[in-house]
C-alpha positions in Angstrom: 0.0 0.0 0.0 1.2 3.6 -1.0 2.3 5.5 2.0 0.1 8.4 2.8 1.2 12.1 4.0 -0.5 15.0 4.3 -0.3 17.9 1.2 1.0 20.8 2.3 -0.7 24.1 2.5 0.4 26.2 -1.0 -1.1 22.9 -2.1 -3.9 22.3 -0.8 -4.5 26.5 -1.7 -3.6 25.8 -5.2 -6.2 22.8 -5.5 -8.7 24.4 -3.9 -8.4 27.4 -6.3 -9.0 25.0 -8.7 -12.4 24.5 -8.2 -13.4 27.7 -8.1 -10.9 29.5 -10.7 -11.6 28.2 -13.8 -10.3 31.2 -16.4 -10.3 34.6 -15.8 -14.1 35.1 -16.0 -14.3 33.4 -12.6 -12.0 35.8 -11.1 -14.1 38.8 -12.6 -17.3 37.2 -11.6 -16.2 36.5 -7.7 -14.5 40.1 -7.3 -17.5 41.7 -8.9 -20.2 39.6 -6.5 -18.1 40.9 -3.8 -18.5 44.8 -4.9 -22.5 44.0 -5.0 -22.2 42.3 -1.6 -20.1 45.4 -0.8 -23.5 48.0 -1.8 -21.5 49.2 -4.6 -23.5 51.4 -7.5 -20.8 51.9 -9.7 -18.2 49.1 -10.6 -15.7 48.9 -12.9 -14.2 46.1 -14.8 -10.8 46.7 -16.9 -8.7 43.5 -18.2 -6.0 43.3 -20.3 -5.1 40.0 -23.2 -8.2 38.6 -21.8 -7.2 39.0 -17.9 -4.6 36.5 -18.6 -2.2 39.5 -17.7 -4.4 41.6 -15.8 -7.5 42.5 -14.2 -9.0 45.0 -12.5 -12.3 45.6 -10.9 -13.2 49.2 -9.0 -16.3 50.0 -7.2 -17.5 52.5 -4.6 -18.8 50.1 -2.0 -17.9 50.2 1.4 -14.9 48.8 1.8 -12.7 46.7 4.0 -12.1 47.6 7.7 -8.1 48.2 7.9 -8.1 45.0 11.0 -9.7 43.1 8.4 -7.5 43.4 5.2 -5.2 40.4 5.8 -7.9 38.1 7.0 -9.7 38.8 4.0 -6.9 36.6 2.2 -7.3 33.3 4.4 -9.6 30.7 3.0 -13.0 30.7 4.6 -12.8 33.9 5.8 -16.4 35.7 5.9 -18.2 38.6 6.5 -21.6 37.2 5.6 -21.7 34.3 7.5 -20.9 33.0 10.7 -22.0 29.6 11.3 -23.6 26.3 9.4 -27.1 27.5 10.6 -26.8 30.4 8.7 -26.7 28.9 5.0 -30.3 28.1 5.4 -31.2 32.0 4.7 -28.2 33.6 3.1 -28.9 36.3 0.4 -25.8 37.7 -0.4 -23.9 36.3 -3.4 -20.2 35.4 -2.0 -20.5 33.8 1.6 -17.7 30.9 1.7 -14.6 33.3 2.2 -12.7 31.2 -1.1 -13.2 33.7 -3.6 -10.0 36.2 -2.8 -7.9 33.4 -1.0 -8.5 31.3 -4.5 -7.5 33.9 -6.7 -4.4 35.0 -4.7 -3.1 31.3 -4.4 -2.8 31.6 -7.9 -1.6 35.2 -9.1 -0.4 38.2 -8.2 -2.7 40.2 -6.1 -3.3 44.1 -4.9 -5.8 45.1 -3.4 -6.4 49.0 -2.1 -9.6 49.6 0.1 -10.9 52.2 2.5 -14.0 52.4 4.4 -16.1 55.6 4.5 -15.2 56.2 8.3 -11.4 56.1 7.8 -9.2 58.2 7.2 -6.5 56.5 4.8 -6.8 53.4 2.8 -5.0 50.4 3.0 -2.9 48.6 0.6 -2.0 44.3 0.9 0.3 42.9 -1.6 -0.5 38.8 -2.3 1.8 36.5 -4.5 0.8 32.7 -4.7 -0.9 33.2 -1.5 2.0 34.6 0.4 1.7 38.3 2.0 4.9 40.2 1.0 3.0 44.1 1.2 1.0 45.3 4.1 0.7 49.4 3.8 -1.6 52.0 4.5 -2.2 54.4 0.9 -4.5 56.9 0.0 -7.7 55.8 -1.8 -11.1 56.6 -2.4 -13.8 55.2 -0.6 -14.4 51.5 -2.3 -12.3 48.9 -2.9 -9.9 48.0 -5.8 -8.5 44.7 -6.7 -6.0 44.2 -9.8 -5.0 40.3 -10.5 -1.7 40.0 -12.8 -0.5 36.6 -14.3 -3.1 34.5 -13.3 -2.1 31.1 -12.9 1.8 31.9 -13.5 2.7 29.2 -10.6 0.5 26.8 -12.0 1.4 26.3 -15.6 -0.7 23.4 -16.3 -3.7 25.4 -15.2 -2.6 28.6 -17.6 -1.7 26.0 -20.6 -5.5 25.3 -20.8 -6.5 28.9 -21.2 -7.6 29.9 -24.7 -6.3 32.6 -26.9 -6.7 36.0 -25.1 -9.5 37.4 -27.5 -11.5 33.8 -27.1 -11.0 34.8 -23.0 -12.2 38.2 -23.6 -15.3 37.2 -24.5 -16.1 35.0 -21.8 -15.4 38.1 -19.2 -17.4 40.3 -21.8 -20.4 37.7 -21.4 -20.1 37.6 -17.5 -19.9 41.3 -17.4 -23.0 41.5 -19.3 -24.4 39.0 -17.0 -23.3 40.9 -13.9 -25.0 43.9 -15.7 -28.5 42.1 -15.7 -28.5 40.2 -12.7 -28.9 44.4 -11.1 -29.4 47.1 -13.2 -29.6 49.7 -10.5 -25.8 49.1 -10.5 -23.8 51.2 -13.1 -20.9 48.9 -14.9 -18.0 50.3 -16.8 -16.1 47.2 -19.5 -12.7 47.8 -20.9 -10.6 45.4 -22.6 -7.3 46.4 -23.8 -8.0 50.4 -23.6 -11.3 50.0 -25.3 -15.0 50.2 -23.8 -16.7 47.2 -24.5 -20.1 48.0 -22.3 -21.3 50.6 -20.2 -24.9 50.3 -18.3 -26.8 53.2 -16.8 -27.5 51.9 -13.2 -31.1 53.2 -13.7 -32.4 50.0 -12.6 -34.6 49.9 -16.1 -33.4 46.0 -17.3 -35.4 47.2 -20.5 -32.5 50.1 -20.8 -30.0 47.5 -19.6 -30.5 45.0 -22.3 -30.6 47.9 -25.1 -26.9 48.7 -24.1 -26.3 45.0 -24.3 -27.8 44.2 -27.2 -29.2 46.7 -28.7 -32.4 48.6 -29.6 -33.9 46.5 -31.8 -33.7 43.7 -29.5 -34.9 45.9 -26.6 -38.0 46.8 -28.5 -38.9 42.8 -29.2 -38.9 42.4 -25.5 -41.9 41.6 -23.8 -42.7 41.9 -19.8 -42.9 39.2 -17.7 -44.7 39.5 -13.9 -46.0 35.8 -12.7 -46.4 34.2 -8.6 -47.0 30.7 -7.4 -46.3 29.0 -4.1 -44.0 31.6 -2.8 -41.8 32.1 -6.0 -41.9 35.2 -8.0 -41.0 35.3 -11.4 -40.1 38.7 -13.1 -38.0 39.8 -15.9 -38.1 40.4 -20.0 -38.4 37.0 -22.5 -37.7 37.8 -26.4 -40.8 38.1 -29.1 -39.8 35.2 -31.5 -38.9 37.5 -34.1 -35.7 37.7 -32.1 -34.6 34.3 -31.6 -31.4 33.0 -31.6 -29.5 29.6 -33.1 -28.1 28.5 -29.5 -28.7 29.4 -25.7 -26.2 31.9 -25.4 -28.2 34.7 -24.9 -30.7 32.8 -22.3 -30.1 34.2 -18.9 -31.9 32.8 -15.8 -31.3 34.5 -12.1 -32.2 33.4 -8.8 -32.5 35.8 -6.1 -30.4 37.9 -8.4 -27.4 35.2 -8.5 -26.4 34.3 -12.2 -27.4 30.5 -12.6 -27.2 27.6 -14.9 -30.1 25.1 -14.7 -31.4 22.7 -17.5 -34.6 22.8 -15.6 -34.9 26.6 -16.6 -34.2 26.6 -19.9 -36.2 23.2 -20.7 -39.3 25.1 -19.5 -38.5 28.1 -21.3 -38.2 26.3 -24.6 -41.0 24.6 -23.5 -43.1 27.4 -23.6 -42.0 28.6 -26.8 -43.0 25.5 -28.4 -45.7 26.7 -31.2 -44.4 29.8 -31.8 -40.3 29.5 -32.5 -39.2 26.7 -35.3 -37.4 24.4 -34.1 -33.7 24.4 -33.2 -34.3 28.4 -32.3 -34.2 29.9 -28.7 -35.6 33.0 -26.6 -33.3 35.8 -25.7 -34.2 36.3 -22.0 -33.6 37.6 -19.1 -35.3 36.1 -16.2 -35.6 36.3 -12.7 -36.8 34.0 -9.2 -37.1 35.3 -6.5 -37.3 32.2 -4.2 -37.0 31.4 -0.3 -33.3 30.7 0.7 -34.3 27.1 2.3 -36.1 26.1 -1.2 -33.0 26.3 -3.2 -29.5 25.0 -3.2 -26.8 27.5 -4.7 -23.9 25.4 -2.8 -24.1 22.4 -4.9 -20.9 23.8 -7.3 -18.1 25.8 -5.8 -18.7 28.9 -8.4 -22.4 29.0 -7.1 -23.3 28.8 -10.9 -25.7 25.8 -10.3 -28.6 25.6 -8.4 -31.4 23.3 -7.0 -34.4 23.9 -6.3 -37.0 21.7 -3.6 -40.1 22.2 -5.4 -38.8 21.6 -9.1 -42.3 20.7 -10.4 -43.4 24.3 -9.2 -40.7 26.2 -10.7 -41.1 24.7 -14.3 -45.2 25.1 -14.6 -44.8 28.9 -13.1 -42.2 29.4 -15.7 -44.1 27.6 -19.0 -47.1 29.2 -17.7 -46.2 32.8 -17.4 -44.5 32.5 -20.4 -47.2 31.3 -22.6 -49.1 33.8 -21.5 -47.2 36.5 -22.3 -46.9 35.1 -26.1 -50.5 34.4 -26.1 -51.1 38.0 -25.5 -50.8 38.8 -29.1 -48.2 41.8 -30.1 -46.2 39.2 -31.5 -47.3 40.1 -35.4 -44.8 42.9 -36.6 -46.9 45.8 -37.5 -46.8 48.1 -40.4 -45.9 51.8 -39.0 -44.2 55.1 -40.8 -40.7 54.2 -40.8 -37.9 56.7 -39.2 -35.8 58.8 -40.6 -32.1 57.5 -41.4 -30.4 57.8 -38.6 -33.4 57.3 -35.9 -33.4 52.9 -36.0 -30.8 50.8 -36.0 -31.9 49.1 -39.2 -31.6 51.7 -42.2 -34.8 51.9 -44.1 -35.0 50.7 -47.6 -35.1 53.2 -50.3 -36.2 53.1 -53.4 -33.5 52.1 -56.3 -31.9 55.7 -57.2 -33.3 57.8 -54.4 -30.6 59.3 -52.2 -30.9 59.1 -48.6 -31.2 62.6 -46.7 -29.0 63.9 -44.0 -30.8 62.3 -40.7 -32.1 64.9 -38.0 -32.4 63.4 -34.7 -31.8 65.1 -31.5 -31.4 62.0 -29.6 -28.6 60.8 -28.3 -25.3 59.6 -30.1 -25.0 56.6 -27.5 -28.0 55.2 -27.8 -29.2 55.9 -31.4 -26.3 55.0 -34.2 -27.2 58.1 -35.3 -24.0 59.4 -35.5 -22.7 56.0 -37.4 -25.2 56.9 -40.3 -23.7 59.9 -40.9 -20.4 57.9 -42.2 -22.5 55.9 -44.4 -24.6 58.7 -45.9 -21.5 59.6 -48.2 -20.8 56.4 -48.8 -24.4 55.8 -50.6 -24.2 58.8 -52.0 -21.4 58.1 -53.8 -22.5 54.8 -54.8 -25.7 56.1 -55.8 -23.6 58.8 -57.5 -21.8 56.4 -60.0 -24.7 54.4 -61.2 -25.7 55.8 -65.0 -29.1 56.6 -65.0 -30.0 53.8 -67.2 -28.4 51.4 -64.3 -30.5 52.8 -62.1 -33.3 52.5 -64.1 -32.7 49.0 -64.8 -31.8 48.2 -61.4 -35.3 49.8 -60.3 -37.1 47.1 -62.9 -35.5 44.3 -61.6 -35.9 44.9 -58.0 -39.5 45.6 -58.5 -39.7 42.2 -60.1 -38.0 40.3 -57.9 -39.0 41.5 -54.2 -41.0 39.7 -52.3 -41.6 36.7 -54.9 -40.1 33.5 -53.0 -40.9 31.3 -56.6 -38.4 33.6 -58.1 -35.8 31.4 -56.4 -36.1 29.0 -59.0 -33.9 29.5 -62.3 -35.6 29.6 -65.6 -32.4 27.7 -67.0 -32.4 24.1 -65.5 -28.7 22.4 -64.7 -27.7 19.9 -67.4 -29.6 16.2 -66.6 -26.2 14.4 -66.0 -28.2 11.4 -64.3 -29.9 11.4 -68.1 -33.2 10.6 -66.2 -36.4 10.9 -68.3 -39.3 11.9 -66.4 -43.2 12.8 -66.4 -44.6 15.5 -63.9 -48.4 14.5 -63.1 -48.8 18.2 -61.2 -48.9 19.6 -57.7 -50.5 17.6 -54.8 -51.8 19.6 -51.6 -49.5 22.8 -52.8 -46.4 20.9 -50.9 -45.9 17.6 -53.1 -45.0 16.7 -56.7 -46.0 13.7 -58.8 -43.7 12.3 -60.9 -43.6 9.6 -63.0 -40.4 7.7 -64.4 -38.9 4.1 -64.9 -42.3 2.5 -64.1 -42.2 4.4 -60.6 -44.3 7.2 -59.1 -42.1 9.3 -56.9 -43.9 12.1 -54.7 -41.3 14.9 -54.0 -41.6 16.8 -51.1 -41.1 20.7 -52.6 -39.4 22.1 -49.9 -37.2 19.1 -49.2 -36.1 18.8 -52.7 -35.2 22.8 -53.3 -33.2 22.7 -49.8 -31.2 20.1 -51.6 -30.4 22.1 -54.5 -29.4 25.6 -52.9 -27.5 23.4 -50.3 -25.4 21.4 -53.3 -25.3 24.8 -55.4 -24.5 26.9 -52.8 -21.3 24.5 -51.3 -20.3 24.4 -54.8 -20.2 28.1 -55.1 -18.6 28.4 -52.2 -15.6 25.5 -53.2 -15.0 27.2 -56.0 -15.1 30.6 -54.9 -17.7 31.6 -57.5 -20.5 33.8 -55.5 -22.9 36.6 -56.8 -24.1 39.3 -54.5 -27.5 41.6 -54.3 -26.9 45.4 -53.2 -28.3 46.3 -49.8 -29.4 50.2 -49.8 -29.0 51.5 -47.4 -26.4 49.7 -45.8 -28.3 47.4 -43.2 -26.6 48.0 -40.1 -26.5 45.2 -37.7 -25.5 45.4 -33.8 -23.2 42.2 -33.0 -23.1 40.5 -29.4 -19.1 40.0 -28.3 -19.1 36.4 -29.7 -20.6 37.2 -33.1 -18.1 39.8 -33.2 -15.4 37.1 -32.5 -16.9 34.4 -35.3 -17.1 36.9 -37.9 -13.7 38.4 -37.6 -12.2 34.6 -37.3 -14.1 33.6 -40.5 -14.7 37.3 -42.4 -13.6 35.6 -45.9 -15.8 32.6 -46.1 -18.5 34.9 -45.3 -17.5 37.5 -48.4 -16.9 34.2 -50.5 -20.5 33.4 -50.1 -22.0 36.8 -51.2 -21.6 39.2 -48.1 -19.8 42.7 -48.2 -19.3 43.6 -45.0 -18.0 47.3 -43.2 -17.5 47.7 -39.8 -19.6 50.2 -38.2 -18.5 51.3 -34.6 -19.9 50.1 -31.3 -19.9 46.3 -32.4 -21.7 47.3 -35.3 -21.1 46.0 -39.0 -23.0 47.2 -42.0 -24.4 44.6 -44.5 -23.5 46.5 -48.5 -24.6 43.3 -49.9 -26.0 39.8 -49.7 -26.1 36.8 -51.3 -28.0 37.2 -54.3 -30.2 33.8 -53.9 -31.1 34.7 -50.2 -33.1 38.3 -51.4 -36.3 37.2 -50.3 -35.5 36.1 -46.2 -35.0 38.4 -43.7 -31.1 38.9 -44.4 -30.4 40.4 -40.6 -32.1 37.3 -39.0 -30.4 34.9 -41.8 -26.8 36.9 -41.1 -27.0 36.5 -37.0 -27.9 32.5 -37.1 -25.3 32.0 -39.4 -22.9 33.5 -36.9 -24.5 31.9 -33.8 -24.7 28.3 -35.8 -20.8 29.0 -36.6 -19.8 29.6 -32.8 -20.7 26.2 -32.2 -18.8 24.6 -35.1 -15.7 26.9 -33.1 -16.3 25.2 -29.9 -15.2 21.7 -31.9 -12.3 23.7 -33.5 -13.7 24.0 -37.0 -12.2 24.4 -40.5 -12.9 26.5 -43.0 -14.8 23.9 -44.8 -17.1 22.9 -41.4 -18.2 26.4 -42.0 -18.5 26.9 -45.4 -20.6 23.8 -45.2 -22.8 25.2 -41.9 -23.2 28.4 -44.3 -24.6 26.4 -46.8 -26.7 24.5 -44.9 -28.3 27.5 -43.4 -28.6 29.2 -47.1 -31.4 26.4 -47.5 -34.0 28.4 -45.5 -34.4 30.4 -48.7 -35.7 27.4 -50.1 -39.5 27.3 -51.4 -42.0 26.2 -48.1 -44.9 23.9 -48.3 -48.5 24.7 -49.4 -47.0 27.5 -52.0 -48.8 26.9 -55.4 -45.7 26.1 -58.0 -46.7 26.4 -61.7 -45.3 23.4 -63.9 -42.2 25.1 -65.7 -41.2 26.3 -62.5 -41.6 22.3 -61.6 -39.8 20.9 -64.3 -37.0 23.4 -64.1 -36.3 22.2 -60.4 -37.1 18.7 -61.2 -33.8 18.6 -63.8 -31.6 20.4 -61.3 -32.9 17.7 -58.8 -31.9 14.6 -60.9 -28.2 15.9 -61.9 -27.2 16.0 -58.4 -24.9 12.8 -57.3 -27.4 12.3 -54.5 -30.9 13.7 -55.2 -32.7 11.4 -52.6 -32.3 13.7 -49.1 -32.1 17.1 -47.8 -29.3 18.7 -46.1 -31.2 17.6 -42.5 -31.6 14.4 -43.8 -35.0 14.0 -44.8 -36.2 12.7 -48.0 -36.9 14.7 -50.9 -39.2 12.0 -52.2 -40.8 8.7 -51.6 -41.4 6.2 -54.3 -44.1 3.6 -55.5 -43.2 1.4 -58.2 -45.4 -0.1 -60.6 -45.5 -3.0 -59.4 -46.3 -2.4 -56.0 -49.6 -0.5 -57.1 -50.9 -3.3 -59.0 -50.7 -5.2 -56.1 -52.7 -2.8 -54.0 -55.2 -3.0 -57.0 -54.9 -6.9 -57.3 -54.0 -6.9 -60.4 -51.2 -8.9 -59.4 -50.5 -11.6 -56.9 
């Protein structure tokens, strides 16, 4: 038997850091949850290569009493709780005393604090858990922590870290957690010199999520107020119009602690069955307020789990309240006078050859992308500028033609029949299905199914051999990025521009959309643009190539693909059907569906009994 001995104490510091340091999101999360706990309104957050080298988190709260500074380093050292007893009803959101012992064991720590009734600050210097500064220093009232090389005396920990900007992000997403979990509290996010967010501390989420995300998703966001057995449920949950291709932007608090729980977002989804397709989720920021003895929050050491006692309670509150918000109505986009340049974040379409006008707004330039506009005004001005006035003209005819017909979709000029098939089209069944005969077989050929197939081949192709054609957006449409679109799109730009897109940037995580690809007119190309990038972050996560994304892309290209129960004339039919039959494997949509089902001749005289 192996001899036993006890670790020794920068050990046992280092492994216990472990579970609750993770990357340097965990140290910004557990410093900032210690300003809230401090009654801090104001808190700022600045890091630098992703807080691999540095972090630093400000606020105004009240500070640490000058006895106190050094304890405030030893592990399970508290000011919110002083016995067992006492974890049946705690509120606040640190309460094991790990969080600053954690992160020193593994960096380089200085912390200056004062307290309002003091005089001077004081100043503690921490390196790997050892004390080697303890000074008084002037200071404002608050407390400031800055962490520098974290993990440097634990290299296998800090060879696991990702690339700084992949980092980034994560503390960008926590931040903007941290930001909803209490809007009251103003937040200030810098990465690398440059302001990322900044929240108003008004304690409007509404206003809140606008400076995350933007306007136009603020607008889509609808109220939710709900009680049952104790538990209050408050908060905003998206319109479908603004649903997403992943959970990302799903965000579920309990008594104002940032959680993750499958319970949550399973009911969530749940309610949003009937009124999202499938594979899309709510943006969402929701709130439970909950009695401190019905729900476990110690069950992970970041506290980013949680339990709850009556689980069966919490889910039919949440589907419930849910529901009835999106049974409300308000959910069909109405028809309204559209604003002035300038005024939305989405420019408004003009007609071909009209030139936009100089946008008045007096609102202001952080909130409205106002000021953005007036960069592009030029710009399609002078593109406007160059166009003959034949162009123009003919560019007007076209458009006019084009918008809004779906069927259009379908080229006039069928691929060449490689497969040599010889076929004869019956007609339309139930506006969704085909009947085809050929080789002594009927086939039936789901519409949708079988168009899918053909952008999805024609589109790859395009994309393989770089060969793309593009449809001019004007004006620009400007489109307000979340931190890990921003990341997908500038890590795969170039498959994006191979398929069709031009792309500016724009300012405050902005980009503007000059042109799409030229199949994909008819969808919504904003919605179409953001669930490519979402779809694409996943493909990331498995370290994807080029050609995993090129191939996502073209599998979300599909959507612009002809629906069910759309009345298809038979030229348009026949061109389709030809395009269908070259391909190598005409038989299954991207997803994996058929594309057609088949009865042979045979088999229907048997149904008949004209056979035996």
């Amino acid at each position: 038997m192996s001899t036993i001995h006890l670790l020794d104490e920068s050990t046992i510091d280092k492994i216990a850091a472990g579970e609750v340091i993770e990357r340097p999101a965990s140290v910004v999360k557990e410093l900032v949850e210690n300003a809230i706990d401090a009654g801090a309104d104001r808190i700022y957050v600045d890091i630098t290569e992703g807080g691999i080298r540095q972090i630093r988190v400000t606020d105004n709260g009240r500070g640490i009493d000058a006895d106190s500074v050094a304890l405030a380093f030893l592990r399970h050292a508290t000011s919110k709780i002083k016995d067992a007893d006492e974890l049946q009803s705690i509120i606040s959101l640190g309460f094991r005393g790990e969080a600053l012992a954690s992160i020193a064991a593994v960096s380089k720590v200085e912390l200056i604090t004062k307290t309002h009734d003091s005089d001077t600050g004081m100043r503690i210097e921490i390196e790997g858990g050892r004390q080697v500064a303890l000074e008084s220093a002037g200071a404002p009232e608050g407390t400031s922590v800055t962490v520098r090389q974290l993990f440097y005396n634990v290299p296998v920990r800090r060879k696991f870290l990702k690339t700084p900007m992949t980092e980034a992000i994560h503390v960008h997403e926590t931040v903007e957690r941290l930001a909803m979990s209490h809007p009251e509290i103003a937040f200030r996010f810098v990465t690398n010199g440059q302001e990322k967010l900044v929240t108003g501390g008004t304690g409007d989420l509404r206003e809140t999520l606008m400076r995350i995300y933007g306007p136009t998703i603020g607008r889509h966001m609808l109220s939710v107020h709900a009680q049952k057995q104790g538990i209050v449920l408050d908060g905003l949950t998206g319109s479908p119009a603004v649903s997403r291709g992943n959970r990302a932007q799903e965000a579920f608090f309990v008594n104002h602690r940032i959680v993750r729980s499958q319970l949550l977002e399973k009911a969530l989804e749940e309610a949003y069955k009937g009124y999202t397709m499938q594979h899309r989720f709510p943006i969402c920021a929701l709130y439970l307020d909950i009695a401190p003895d019905r729900v476990d929050i110690n069950i992970h050491p970041t506290k980013s789990e949680v339990r709850f006692t009556n689980t069966a309670d919490v889910r039919e509150l949440i589907i419930a309240a849910v529901r009835e918000v999106l049974a409300g109505g308000g959910l069909v986009e109405q028809v309204s006078v559209p604003e002035p340049v300038g005024q939305t974040e989405r420019a408004v379409r003009m007609p071909a050859g009209k030139k936009a006008e100089t946008p008045k707004t007096n609102a202001p330039k952080e909130e409205k992308l106002g000021f953005f506009m007036e960069q592009m005004r030029d710009r399609v001005q002078t593109y406007h500028a160059k166009e003959s006035a034949s162009q123009t003209a003919e560019r007007a005819v076209r458009e006019e033609k084009e918008a809004g017909e779906q069927l259009a979709l379908f080229k006039e000029e069928a691929s060449d029949d490689r497969a040599g098939r010889s076929y004869r089209l019956l007609g339309q069944l139930f506006g969704t299905y085909w009947l085809v005969e050929s080789d002594q077989t009927l086939y039936i050929v789901d519409q949708h199914a079988a168009h899918e197939k053909i952008l999805y081949e024609e589109t790859l192709a395009a994309l393989k051999e770089r060969r793309h054609t593009s449809q001019l957006v004007t004006p620009p449409l400007v489109i307000r990025l979340t931190a890990r679109q921003e990341q997908v799109l500038n890590s795969y730009r170039e498959e994006f521009i191979r398929l069709g897109y031009e792309i500016e940037p724009f300012g405050d995580k902005a980009v503007a959309l000059t042109a799409v690809p030229a199949n994909l007119y008819s969808l919504s190309e904003e919605s179409l643009f953001t669930e490519i990038l979402d779809r694409a972050q996943e493909e990331i996560n498995s370290r994807a190539t080029p050609d995993m994304i090129r191939e996502r892309i073209a599998s979300l290209s599909c959507k612009a693909a002809v629906k069910g129960n759309t009345a298809v004339d038979e030229k348009q039919m026949d061109a389709l059907l030809k395009r269908l039959f070259s391909l190598e494997n005409p038989y299954h949509c991207p997803h994996g569906r058929p594309t057609m089902i088949a009865m042979t001749r045979a088999e229907l005289d048997k149904k008949f009994k004209r056979i035996i």
